[in-house]
N, C-alpha and C positions, 0 to 999 in steps of 0.2 A: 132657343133653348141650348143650354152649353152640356155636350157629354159629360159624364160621369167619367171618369177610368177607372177600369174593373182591378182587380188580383186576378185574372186570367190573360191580361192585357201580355202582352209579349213584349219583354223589351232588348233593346237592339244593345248588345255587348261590342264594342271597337276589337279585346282583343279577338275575341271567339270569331269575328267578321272576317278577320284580316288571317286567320288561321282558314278558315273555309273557302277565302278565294286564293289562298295559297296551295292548296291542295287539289283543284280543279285544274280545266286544262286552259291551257293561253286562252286569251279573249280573242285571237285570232284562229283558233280551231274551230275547223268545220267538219260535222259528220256529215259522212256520206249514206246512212242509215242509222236507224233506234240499233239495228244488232252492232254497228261498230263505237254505237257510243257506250254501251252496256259491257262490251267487250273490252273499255278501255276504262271505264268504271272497276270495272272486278279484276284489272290486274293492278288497280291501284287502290282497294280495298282488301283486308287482311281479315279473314274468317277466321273468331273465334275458335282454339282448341277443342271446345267442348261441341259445335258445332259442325266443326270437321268430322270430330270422329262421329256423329252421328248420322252425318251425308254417307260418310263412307260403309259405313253398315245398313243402312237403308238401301245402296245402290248393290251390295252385296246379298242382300235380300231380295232383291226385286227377281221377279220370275223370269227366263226367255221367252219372248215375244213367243206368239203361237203363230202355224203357220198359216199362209195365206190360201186362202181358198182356192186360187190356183196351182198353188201346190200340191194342195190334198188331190185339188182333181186330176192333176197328171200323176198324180204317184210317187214326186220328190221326196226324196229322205234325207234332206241332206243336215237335219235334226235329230 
């Protein structure tokens, strides 16, 4: 029985291809961790304006951390 091919079917673009492994890191890069591949992911990804400023108000919102229940029980104030 010979497949069908759908309209959801995905098809492979040369230039889009050769744009996306141009943007990645050499085929000879190795990480040393998921946090240093993420790490060099996002300095070579560019956040949206609109998302920017929404990161930055959100972390401008965010409450400070409460203290730690070691602190309460010695008495630190240093909050």
């Amino acid at each position: 029985m010979e497949r069908k091919s759908s309209k959801l079917e995905q098809h492979q673009h040369p230039e889009l291809e050769a744009q996306l492994h141009s943007q990645t890191a050499p085929a000879g890069t190795a990480f040393e961790s998921v946090d240093e591949l993420l790490r060099h992911d996002a300095a070579q990804t560019a956040l949206p304006p609109q998302l920017e400023a929404r990161l930055a108000q959100s972390i401008e919102n965010t409450p400070p951390p409460a203290r730690s229940w070691w602190q309460r029980w010695l008495g630190k104030n240093d909050h």
